[in-house]
C-alpha positions in Angstrom: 0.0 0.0 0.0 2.9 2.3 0.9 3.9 1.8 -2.9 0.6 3.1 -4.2 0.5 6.4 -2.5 4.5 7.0 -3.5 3.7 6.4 -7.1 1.9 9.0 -8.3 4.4 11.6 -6.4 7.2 9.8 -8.1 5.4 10.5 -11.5 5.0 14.3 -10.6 8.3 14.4 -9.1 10.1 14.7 -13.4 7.2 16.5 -14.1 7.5 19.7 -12.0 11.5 19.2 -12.3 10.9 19.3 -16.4 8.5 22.3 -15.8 10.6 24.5 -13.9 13.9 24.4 -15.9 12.0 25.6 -18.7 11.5 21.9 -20.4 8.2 20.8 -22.4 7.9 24.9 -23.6 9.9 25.0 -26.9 9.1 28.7 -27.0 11.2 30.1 -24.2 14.1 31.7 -25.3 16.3 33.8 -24.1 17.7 36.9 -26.0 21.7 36.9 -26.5 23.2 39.8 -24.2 25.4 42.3 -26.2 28.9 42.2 -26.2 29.2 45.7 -27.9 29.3 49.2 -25.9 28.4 48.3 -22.1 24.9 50.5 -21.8 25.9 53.8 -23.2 29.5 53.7 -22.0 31.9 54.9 -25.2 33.9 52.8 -27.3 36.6 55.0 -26.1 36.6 54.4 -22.6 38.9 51.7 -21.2 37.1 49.1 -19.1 39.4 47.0 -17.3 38.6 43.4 -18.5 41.8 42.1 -18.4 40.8 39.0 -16.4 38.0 36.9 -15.9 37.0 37.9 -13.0 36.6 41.5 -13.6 33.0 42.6 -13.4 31.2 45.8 -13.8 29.4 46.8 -10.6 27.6 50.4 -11.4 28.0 53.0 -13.4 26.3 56.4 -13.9 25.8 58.9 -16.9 24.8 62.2 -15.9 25.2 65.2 -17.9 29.0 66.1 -17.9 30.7 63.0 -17.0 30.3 59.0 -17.4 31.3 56.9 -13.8 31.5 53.2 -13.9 33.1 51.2 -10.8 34.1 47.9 -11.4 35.6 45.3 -9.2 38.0 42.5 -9.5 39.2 40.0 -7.2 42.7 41.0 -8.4 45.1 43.2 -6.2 45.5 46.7 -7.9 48.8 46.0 -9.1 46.9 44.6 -12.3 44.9 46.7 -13.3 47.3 49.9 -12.3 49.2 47.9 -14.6 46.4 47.6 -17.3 45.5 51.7 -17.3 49.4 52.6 -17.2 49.3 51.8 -20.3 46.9 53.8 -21.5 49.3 55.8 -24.1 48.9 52.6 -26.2 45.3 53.7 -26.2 45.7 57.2 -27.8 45.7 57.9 -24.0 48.2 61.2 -22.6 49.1 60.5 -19.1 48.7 63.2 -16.8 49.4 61.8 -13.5 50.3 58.2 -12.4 50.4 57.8 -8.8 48.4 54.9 -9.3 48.8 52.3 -6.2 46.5 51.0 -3.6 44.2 54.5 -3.2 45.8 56.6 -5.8 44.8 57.7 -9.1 45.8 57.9 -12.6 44.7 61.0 -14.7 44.8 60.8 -18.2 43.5 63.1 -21.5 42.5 61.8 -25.1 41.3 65.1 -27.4 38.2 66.5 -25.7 38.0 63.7 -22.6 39.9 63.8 -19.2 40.2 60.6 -17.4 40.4 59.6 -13.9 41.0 56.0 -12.4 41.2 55.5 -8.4 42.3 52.5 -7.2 41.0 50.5 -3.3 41.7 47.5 -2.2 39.5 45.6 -0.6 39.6 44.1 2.6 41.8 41.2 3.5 42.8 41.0 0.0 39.4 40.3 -1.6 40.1 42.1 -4.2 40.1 45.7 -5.7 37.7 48.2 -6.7 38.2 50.6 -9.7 36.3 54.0 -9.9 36.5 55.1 -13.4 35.2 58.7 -13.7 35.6 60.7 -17.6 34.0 63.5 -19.4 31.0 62.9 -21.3 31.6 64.7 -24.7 28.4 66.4 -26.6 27.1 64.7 -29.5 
């Protein structure tokens, strides 16, 4: 008797599984995300993505200036090493006193350039605040 009654929830059991990973529904798809310009962020302006792990937390578009912070779980000296070298770029460095809480100022024709480096605590990592002109269009 004990059989009987666990039958019918073993049959359900594939059933619901099927149903909630999306199987049995041929039409769900999912669109492709974009690999070009990162949500209105110019071609121009260098995003660290030197490693794998780099992600793009938040950024902000106001009216004057573009500010994306991104976070790795890198140490700076990687990406201090990525945006030093910026000239490569079409990049003019300003100021490099790039290290754990400093900043690297940079020009390219009408756009300034300014990347702050933090670590994070207990070596988890380090957080990049980006901040450059927005030119008109």
């Amino acid at each position: 008797m004990q059989y009987i009654k666990l039958l019918p929830l073993a049959a359900l059991v594939p059933a619901l599984l099927l149903t909630a990973c999306g199987g049995g529904n041929e039409n769900t798809e999912v669109a492709p995300v974009s690999a070009g310009p990162s949500r209105g962020v110019p071609d121009d302006v260098p995003l660290y993505t030197e490693d794998s792990d780099a992600k793009r937390m938040n950024y902000e578009i106001t009216d004057t200036e573009i500010v994306v912070i991104m976070e790795t779980i890198n140490g700076p000296l990687s990406p201090i090493t990525y945006y030093r070298n910026l000239a490569n770029a079409g990049w003019t460095m300003q100021q490099d006193s790039g290290n754990d809480g400093g900043t690297i100022l940079a020009t390219k024709k009408n756009r300034t350039l300014s990347v702050t480096f933090t670590a994070l605590p207990g070596g988890a990592g380090t957080l990049i605040e980006l901040r450059t002109t927005k030119l008109e269009e």
